[in-house]
C-alpha positions as CSV (number, residue, x, y, z in Angstrom):
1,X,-32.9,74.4,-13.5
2,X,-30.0,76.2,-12.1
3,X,-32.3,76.7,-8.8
4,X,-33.2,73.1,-8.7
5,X,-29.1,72.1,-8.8
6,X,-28.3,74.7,-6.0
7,X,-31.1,73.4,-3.9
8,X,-29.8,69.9,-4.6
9,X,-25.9,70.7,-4.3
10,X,-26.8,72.5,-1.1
11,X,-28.5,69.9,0.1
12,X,-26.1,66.8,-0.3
13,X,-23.8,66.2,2.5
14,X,-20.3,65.1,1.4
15,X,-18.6,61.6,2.8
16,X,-16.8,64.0,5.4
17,X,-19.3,65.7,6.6
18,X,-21.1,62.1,7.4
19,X,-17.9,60.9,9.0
20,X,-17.8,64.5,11.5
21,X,-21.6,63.2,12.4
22,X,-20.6,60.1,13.3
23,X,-17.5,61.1,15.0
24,X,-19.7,63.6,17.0
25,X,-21.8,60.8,18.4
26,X,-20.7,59.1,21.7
27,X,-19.8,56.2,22.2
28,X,-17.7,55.8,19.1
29,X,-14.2,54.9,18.1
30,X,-11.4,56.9,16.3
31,X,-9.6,55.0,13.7
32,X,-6.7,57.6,13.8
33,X,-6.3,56.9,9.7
34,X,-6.0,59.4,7.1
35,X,-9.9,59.4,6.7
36,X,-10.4,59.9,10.1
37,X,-12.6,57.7,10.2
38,X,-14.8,55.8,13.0
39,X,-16.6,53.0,14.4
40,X,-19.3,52.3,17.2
41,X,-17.2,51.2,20.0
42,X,-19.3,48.7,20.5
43,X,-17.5,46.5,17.7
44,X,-13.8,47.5,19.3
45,X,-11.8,44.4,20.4
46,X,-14.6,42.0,19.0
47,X,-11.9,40.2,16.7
48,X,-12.9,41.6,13.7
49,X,-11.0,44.4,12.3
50,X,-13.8,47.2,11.3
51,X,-11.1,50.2,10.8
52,X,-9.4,50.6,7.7
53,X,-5.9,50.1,9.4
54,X,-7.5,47.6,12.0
55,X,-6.9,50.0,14.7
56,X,-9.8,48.7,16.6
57,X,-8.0,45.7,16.9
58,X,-4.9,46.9,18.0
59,X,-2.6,44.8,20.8
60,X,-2.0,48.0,22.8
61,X,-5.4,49.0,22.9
62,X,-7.2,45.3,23.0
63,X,-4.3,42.8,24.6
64,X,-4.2,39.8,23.5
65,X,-5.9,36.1,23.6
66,X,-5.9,33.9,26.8
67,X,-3.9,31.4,24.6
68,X,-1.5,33.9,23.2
69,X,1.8,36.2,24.8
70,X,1.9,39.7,24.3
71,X,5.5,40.3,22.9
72,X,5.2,44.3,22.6
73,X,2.9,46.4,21.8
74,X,2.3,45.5,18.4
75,X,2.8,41.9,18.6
76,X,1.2,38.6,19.9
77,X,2.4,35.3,19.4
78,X,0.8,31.6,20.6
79,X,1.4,31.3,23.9
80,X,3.0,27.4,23.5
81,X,6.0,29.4,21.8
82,X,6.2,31.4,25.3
83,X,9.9,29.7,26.6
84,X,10.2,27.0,24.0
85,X,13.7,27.1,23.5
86,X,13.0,29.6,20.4
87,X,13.4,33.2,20.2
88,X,9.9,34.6,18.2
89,X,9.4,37.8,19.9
90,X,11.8,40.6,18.1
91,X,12.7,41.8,21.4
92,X,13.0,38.1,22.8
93,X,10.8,39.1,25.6
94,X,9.2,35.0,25.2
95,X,12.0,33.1,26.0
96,X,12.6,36.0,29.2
97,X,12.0,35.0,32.9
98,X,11.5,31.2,32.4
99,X,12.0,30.4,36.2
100,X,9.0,31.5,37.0
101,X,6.7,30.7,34.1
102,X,4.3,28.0,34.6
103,X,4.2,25.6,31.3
104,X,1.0,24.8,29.9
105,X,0.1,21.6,32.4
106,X,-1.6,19.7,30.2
107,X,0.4,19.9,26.9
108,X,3.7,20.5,28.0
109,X,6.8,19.7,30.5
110,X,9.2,22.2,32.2
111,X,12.7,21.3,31.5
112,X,15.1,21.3,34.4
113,X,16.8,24.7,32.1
114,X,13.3,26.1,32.8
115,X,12.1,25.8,29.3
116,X,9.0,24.3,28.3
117,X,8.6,21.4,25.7
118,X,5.9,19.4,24.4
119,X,4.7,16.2,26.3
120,X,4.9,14.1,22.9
121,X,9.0,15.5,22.9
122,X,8.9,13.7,26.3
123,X,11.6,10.1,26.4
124,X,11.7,10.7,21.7
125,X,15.3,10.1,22.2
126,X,15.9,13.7,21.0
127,X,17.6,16.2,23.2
128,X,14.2,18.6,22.3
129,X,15.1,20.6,26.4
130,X,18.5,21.2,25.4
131,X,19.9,19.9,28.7
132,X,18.1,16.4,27.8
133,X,16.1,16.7,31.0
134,X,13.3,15.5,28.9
135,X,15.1,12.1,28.5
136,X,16.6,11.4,31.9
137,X,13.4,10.0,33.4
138,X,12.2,7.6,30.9
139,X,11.4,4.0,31.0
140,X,12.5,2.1,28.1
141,X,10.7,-1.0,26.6
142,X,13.4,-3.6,25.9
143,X,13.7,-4.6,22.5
144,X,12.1,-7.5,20.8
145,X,14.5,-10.3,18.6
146,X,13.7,-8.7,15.6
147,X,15.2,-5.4,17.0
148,X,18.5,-3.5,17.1
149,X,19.2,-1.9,20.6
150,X,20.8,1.9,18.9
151,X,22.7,3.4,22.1
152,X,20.2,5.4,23.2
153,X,18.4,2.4,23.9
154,X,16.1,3.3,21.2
155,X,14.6,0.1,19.5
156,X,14.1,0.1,15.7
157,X,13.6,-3.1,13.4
158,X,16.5,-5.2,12.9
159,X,16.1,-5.1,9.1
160,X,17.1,-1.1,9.1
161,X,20.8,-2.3,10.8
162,X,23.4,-0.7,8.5
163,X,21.5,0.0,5.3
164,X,22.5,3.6,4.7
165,X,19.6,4.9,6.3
166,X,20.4,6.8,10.3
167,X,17.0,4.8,11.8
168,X,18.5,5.2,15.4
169,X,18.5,8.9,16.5
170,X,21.8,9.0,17.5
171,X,22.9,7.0,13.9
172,X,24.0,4.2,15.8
173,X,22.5,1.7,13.7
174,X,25.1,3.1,11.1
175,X,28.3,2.6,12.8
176,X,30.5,0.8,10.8
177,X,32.2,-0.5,14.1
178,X,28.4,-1.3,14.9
179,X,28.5,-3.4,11.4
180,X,31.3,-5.0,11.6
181,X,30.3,-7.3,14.5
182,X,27.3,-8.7,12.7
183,X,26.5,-11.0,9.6
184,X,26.8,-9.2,6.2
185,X,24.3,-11.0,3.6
186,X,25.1,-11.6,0.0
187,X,22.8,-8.7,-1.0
188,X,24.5,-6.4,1.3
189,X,22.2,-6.6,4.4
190,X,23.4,-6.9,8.2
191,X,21.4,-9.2,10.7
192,X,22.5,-9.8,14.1
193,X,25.0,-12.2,15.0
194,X,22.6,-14.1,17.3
195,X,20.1,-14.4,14.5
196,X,22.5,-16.3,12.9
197,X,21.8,-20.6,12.6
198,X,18.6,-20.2,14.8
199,X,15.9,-21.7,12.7
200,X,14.7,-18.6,10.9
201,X,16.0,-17.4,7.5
202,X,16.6,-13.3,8.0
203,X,18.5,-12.6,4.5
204,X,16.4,-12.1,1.8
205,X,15.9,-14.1,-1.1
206,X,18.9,-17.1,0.2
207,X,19.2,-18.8,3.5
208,X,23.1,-17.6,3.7
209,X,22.4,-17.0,7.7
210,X,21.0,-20.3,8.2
211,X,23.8,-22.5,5.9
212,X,26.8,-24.4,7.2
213,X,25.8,-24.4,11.0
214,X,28.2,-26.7,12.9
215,X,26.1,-26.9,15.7
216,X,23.0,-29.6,16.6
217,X,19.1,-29.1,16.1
218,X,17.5,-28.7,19.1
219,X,14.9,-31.9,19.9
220,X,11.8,-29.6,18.4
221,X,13.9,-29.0,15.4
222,X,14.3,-30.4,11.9
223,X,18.0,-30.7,10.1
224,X,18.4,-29.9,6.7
225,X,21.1,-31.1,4.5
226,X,23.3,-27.9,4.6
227,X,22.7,-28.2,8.5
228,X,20.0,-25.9,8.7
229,X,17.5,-25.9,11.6
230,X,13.6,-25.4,11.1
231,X,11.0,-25.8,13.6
232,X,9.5,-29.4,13.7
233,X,6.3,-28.2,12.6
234,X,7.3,-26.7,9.2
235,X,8.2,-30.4,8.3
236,X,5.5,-31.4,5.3
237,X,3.6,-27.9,6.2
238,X,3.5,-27.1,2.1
239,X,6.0,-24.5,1.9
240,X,9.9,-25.5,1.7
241,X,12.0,-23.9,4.3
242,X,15.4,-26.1,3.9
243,X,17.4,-24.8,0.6
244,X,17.1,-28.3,-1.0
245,X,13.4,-28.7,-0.1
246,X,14.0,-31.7,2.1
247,X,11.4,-31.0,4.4
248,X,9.0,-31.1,1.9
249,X,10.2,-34.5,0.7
250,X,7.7,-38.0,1.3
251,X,5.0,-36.1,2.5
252,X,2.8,-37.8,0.6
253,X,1.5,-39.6,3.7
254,X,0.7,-36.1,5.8
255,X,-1.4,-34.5,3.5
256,X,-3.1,-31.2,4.3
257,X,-6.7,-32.3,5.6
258,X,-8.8,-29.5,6.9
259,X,-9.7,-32.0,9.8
260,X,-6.8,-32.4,10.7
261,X,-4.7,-29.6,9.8
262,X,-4.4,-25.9,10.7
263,X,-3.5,-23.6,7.5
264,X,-2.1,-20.3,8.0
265,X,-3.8,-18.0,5.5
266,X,-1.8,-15.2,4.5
267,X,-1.7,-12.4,1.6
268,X,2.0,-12.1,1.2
269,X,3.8,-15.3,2.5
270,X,3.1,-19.1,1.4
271,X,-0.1,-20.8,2.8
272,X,1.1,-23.5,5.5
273,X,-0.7,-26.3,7.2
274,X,0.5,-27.7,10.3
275,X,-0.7,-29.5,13.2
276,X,-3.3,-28.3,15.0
277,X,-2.2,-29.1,18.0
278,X,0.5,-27.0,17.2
279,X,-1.7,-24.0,17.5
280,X,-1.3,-22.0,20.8
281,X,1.9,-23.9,21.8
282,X,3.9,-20.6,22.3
283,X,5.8,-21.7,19.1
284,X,5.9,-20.1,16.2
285,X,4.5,-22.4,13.4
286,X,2.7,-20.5,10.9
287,X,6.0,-17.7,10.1
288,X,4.5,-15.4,8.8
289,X,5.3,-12.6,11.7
290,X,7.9,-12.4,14.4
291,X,5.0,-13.8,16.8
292,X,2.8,-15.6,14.2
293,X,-0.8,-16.6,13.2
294,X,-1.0,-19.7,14.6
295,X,0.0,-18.0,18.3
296,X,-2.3,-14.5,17.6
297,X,-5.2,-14.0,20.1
298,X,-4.4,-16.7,22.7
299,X,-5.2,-16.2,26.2
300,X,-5.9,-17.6,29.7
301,X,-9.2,-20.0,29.0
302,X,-10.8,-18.5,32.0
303,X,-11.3,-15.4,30.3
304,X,-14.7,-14.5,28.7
305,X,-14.9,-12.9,25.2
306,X,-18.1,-10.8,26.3
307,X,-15.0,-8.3,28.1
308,X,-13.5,-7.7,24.4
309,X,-17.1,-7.3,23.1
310,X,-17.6,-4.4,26.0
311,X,-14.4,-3.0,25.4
312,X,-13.8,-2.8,21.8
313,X,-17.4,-2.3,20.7
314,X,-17.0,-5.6,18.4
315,X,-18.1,-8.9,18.6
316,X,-16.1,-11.6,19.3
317,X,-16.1,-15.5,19.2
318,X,-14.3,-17.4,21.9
319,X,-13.1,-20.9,20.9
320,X,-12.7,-23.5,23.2
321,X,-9.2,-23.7,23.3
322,X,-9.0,-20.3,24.8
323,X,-8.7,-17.4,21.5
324,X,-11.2,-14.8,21.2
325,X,-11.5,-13.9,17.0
326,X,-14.0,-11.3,15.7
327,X,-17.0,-11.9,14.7
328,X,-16.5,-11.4,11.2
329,X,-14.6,-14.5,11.0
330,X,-16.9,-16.9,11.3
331,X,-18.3,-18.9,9.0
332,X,-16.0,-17.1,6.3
333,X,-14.5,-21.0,4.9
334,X,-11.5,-20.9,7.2
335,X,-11.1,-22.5,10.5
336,X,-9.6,-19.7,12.8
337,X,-10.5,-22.4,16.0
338,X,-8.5,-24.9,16.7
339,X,-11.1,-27.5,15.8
340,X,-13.1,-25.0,13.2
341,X,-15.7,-24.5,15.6
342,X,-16.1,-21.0,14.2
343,X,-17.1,-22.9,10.7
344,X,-19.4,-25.0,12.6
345,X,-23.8,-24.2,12.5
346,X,-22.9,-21.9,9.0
347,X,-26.3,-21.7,6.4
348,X,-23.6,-22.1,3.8
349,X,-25.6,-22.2,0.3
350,X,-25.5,-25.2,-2.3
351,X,-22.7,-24.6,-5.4
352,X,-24.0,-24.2,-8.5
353,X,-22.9,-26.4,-12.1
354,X,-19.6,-26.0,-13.0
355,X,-18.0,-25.6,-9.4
356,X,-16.4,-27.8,-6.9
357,X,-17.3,-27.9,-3.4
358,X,-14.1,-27.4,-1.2
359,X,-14.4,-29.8,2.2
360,X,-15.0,-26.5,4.2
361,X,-18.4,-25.9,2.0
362,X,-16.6,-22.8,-0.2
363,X,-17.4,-22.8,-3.9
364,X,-14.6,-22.7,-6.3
365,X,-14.6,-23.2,-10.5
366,X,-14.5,-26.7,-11.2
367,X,-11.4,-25.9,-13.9
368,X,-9.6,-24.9,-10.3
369,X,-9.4,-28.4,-9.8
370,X,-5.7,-29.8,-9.6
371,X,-4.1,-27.0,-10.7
372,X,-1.3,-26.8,-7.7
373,X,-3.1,-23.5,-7.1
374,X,-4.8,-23.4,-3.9
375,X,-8.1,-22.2,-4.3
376,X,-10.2,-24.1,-1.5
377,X,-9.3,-22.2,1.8
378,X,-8.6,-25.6,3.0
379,X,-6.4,-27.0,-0.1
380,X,-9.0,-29.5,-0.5
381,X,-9.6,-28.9,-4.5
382,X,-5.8,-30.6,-4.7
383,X,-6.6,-33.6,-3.3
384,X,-7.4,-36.6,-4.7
385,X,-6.4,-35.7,-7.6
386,X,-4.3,-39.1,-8.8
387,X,-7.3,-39.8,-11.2
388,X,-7.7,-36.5,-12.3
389,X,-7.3,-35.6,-16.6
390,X,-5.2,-32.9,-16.9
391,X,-5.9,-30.6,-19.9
392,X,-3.7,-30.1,-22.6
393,X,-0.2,-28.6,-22.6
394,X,0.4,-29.4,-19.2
395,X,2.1,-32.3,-17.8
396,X,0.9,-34.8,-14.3
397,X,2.7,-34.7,-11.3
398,X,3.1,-38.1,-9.2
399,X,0.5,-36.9,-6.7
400,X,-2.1,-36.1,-9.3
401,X,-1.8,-32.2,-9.8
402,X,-1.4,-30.8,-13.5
403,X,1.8,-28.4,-14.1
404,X,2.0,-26.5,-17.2
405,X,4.9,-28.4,-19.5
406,X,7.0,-24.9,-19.8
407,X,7.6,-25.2,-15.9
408,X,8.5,-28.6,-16.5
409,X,12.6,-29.1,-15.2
410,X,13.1,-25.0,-14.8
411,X,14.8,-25.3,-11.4
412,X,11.7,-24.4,-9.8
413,X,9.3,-26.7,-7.7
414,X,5.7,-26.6,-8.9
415,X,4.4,-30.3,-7.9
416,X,3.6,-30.4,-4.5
417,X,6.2,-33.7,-4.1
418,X,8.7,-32.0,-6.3
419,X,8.1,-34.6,-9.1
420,X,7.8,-31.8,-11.5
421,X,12.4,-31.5,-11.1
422,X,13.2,-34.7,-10.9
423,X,15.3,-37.0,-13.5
424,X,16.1,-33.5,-15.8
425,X,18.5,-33.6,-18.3
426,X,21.5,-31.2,-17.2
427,X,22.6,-28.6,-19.9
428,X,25.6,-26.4,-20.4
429,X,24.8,-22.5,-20.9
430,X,25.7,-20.7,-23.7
431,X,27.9,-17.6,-24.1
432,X,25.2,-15.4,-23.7
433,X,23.9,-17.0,-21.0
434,X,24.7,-16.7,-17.1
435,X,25.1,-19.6,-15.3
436,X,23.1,-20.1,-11.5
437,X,24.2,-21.8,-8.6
438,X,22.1,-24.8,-9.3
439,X,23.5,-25.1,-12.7
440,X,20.6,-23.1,-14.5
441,X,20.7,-21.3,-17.5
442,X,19.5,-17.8,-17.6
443,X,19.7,-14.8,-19.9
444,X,23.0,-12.2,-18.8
445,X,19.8,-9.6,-19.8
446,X,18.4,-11.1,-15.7
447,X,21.6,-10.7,-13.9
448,X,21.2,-8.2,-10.9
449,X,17.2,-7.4,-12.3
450,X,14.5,-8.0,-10.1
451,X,10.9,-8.2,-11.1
452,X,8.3,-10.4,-8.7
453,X,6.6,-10.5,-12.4
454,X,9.4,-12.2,-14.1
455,X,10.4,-14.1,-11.2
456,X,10.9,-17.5,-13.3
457,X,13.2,-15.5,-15.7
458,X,16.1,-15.4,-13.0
459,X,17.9,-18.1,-11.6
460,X,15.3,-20.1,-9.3
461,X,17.5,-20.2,-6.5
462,X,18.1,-15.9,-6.7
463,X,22.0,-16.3,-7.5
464,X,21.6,-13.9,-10.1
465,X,21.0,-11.0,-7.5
466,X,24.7,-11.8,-5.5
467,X,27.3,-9.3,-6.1
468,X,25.4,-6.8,-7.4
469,X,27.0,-3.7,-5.8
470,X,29.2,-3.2,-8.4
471,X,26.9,-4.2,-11.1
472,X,25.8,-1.0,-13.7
473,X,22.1,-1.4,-14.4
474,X,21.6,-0.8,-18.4
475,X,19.5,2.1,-19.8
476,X,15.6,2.5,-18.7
477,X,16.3,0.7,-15.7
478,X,17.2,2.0,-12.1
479,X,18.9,0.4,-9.3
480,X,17.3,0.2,-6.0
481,X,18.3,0.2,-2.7
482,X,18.0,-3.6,-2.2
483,X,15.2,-5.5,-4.0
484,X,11.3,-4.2,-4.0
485,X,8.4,-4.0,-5.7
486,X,8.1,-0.4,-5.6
487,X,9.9,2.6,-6.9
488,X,12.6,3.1,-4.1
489,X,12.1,6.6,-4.7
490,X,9.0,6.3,-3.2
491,X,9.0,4.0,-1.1
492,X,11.3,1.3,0.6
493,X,10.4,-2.2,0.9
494,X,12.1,-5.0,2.9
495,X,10.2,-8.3,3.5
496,X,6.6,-7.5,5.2
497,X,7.6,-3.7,5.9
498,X,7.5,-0.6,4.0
499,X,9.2,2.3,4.7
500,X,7.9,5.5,3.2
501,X,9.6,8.3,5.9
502,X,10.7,11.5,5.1
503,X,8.9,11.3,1.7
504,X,6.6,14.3,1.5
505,X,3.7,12.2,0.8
506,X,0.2,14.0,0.7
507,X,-1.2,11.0,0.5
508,X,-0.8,7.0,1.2
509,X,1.1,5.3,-2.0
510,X,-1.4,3.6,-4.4
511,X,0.9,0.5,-4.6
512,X,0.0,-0.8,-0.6
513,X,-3.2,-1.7,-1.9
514,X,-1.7,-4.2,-4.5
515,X,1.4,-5.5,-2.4
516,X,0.5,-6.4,1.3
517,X,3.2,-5.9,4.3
518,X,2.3,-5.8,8.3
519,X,4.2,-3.0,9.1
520,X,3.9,0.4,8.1
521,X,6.3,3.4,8.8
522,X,5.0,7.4,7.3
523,X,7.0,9.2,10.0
524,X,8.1,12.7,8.8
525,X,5.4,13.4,5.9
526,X,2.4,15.5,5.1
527,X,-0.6,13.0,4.9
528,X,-3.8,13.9,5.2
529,X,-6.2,11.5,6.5
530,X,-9.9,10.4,5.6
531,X,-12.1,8.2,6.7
532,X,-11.4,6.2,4.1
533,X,-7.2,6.3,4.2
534,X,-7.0,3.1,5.1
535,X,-10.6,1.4,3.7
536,X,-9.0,-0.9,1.9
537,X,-8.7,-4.9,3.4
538,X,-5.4,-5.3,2.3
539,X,-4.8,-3.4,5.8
540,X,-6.3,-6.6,8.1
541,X,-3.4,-8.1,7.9
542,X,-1.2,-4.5,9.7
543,X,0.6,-4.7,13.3
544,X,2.5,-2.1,13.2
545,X,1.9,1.7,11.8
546,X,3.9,4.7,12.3
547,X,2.2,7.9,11.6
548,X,4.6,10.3,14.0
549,X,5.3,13.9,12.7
550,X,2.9,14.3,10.2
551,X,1.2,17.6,12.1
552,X,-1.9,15.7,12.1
553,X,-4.7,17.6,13.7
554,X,-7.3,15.1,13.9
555,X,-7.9,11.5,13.3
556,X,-10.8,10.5,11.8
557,X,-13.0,8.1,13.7
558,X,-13.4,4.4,12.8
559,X,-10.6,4.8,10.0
560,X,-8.2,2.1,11.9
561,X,-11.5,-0.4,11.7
562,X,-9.7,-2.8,9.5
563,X,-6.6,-2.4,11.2
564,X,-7.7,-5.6,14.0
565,X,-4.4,-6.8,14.2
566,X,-3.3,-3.8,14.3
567,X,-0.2,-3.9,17.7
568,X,1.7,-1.1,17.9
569,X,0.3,2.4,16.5
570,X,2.9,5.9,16.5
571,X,1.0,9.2,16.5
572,X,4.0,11.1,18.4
573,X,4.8,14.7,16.8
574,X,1.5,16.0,15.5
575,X,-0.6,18.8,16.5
576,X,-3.5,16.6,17.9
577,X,-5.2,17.8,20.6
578,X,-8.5,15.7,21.1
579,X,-9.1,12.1,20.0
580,X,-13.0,11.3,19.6
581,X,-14.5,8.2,21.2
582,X,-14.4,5.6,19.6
583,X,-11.3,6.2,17.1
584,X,-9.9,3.2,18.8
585,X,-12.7,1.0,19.7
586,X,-11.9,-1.8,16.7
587,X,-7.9,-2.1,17.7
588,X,-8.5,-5.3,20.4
589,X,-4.7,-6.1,19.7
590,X,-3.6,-3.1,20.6
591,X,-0.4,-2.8,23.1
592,X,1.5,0.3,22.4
593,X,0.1,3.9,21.4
């Protein structure tokens, strides 16, 4: 036995003794660690670090990458951070001998200063050179009316003028001076002066920019009884733009026919219907975006749909009056056509019991009749209704439709010819009580609150959200910014735009896909996008997204497909550096990336 364990002892070679083999071999590599240990030399430099102490890796023995800088001889760093204005070398070696160094063509600029910055730096507005060489060249867009002009002739949205927030990036959008020389809204809010009296209400919730205007209506304009203008053809279009609702007043006689009325469909402002011959006019009927519906997709008639088809990789349908609309649009129960010819040659099928047939073919309940709710795409299920029974606990309007009795005399017009407020009893509030502009009665508990879900709980005509600066909001309740759906810790809402920068957001909120606004700003955040981001068809209705500085590295392909009215698109500031074919293909309305 003891034999046996000498033989074996005697035969076993020890872990140095194999390392002293190996090291004896050629072609091998010393690690120069305290194991003295070695590699084949044939895995030296191969990226993978094989020694214990990744000698075999080392920068003074391998160098380093075609994309990166060798700062020392320990140390390599990307070679975009090679003179970028930033000392990242310990010995400062990268920001050394600019002059000479030639910036990466195809991603970056040289600076006059000789320093390299990114080409999506280039005409930001920011001074990213340090000398500003990489703003003195630019060509600026001008700025649209529903623009302010900051002094770097940077344009952002007119809505953002002097709301606490630096939009501009020189903060000239905050400049009290800047402020002081336009028109302050009872809710706090600043809209240019030139906005003022021109047809189109800009403060929210009251008409305060469009009251008391000395001067005349223009011959394509309508005068209300507090000397407002409107456009002609929002006279008897269904939705009242005049304070008093006067140009909703004996309409009786225009009613809203599909055949002979255009209706402007949309998800977050009131349906119109106005004449179709109003419809490519260059004027801006429909409201419901600084350019509108009713003027979206119209071009030359000579022009043939079949290019958009070629281009975009989607189908379109040209109508005869010149607008090419997608595919997807026809025969969907709403004429997009001037003349519905897109609704025309449709294997609509047959309703079943218990539904009404709207004049465009679309199904709807048959208790939808009457019910001032517009259910038919084409507003036919309130028509002819001056016959119609109305169920119980509700009250008949003049022109037929049935009103619940609770909304009978609340200050708020339900009956499409405003029957609905007419010959009420006037009341006097009580102590506890807060008393509106129109002489309504509401609870003190509403004054300054705003709730879209309570809406009939304030004063109808919004009085009770004047003066609320000073106001001290009671316990469990927060006070936003300016009135919005959403947490304003979150997000910021104003009108048809949200406003979610600088918000550390991962991904997009959960409350766009229940609240619907055309423009979309997520500059400065974290997202992370899918294919599915933006899936959702609350998004068809989008023209302008901003998705700049969220060191994005790819965008997935097809995920802007709902976007089709999608205009203006901001991917400034990320870390793209390929788009696939195809990512933009479905944006046909595209003019700005």
């Amino acid at each position: 036995l003891i034999n046996s364990l000498l033989f074996f002892t005697g035969a076993a070679e020890s872990p140095v003794d194999e390392l002293t083999t190996l090291c004896s071999q050629e072609n091998i590599f010393r690690c120069e660690n305290d194991r003295n240990q070695c590699v084949p030399s044939s895995v030296k430099c191969d990226g993978v670090a094989n020694c214990d102490n990744g000698r075999d890796e080392a920068v003074d023995i391998c160098g380093c990458l075609p994309t990166e800088f060798q700062c020392n001889m320990t140390t390599c760093i990307n070679i975009v951070q090679r003179c970028d204005t930033r000392v990242d070398c310990d010995n400062g070696s990268d920001e050394m001998h600019c002059e000479t160094y030639v910036c990466p063509p195809t991603t970056h600029i040289k600076c006059k200063n000789h320093f390299c910055v990114s080409r999506d730096a280039q005409c930001n507005f920011k001074d990213d050179c340090g000398d500003n060489s990489d703003e003195k060249t630019c060509t600026r867009k001008s700025c649209t009316a529903t623009e302010f002009k900051c002094n770097n002739s940077q344009c952002v949205f007119m809505a953002y003028l002097c709301d606490g927030i630096a939009d501009c990036v020189d903060g000239s959008d905050e400049d009290q001076a800047q402020c002081d020389k336009h028109f302050k809204c009872p809710l706090g809010f600043y809209i240019a002066d030139d906005h003022v009296c021109d047809g189109w209400s800009d403060c929210p919730f009251i008409q305060a920019d469009e009251i008391n205007c000395s001067a005349e209506c223009k011959s394509n304009q309508f005068r209300c009884p507090n000397s407002q203008c409107i456009g002609a053809g929002n006279v008897c279009d269904g939705v009242c733009d005049c304070l008093s609702c006067a140009d909703e007043d004996n309409c009786e006689s225009q009613r809203c026919t599909v055949k002979e009325k255009y209706f402007c469909h949309s998800r977050e402002h009131p349906t119109r219907c106005i004449d179709r011959d109003r419809v490519c006019d260059t004027q801006n009927d429909c409201r419901d975006s600084s350019k509108g519906q009713d003027e979206l997709s119209c071009i030359d008639t000579t022009h043939n749909c079949s290019h958009f088809d070629m281009t975009y990789k989607k189908k379109f349908f040209k109508c005869p009056e010149g607008r090419c609309i997608p595919e997807q649009k026809r025969c969907d129960y709403y004429m997009d056509c001037q003349n519905g010819e897109d609704e025309k040659n449709c294997n609509f099928t047959s309703c079943s019991p218990g539904q009404f047939q709207c004049d465009t073919r679309q199904c709807v309940p048959m208790s939808a009749r009457c019910d001032i709710k517009h259910d038919c795409k084409d507003w036919s299920d309130e028509l002819n209704c001056e016959n119609f029974q109305c169920p119980p606990n509700t009250k008949k309007c003049k022109s037929g439709q049935c009103v619940a009795a609770e909304f009978w005399c609340d200050y708020t017009r339900d009956c499409p010819d405003g029957s609905d407020e007419r010959g009420c009893e006037p009341r006097t509030c009580k102590e506890n009580e807060f008393t509106c502009n129109s002489g309504q009665c509401i609870n003190f508990s509403m004054l300054c609150y705003h709730d879209r879900s309570q809406a009939r709980q304030g004063c109808a005509d919004n009085s009770h959200l004047f003066n609320c600066s000073n106001h001290t909001c009671p316990a469990g309740q927060m006070k936003c910014h300016f009135p919005c759906p959403l947490n304003s810790e979150v997000c910021v809402c104003r009108g048809d735009e949200m406003n979610c920068e600088k918000k550390q957001l991962v991904t997009i909120p959960p409350q766009i896909e229940m609240e619907h606004y055309s423009k979309l700003r997520f500059r400065s955040n974290k997202l992370r996008l899918t294919n599915h981001t933006f899936d959702d068809q609350c998004y068809d209705k989008v023209t302008y997204l901003d998705l700049s500085n969220n060191s994005l590295t790819e965008i997935p392909v097809h995920i802007f497909d709902t976007m089709w009215q999608l205009t203006y698109l901001h991917l400034g500031d990320n870390n793209l550096t390929i788009l696939k074919n195809g990512t933009f293909h479905r944006l046909s309305m595209l003019r700005q990336l």
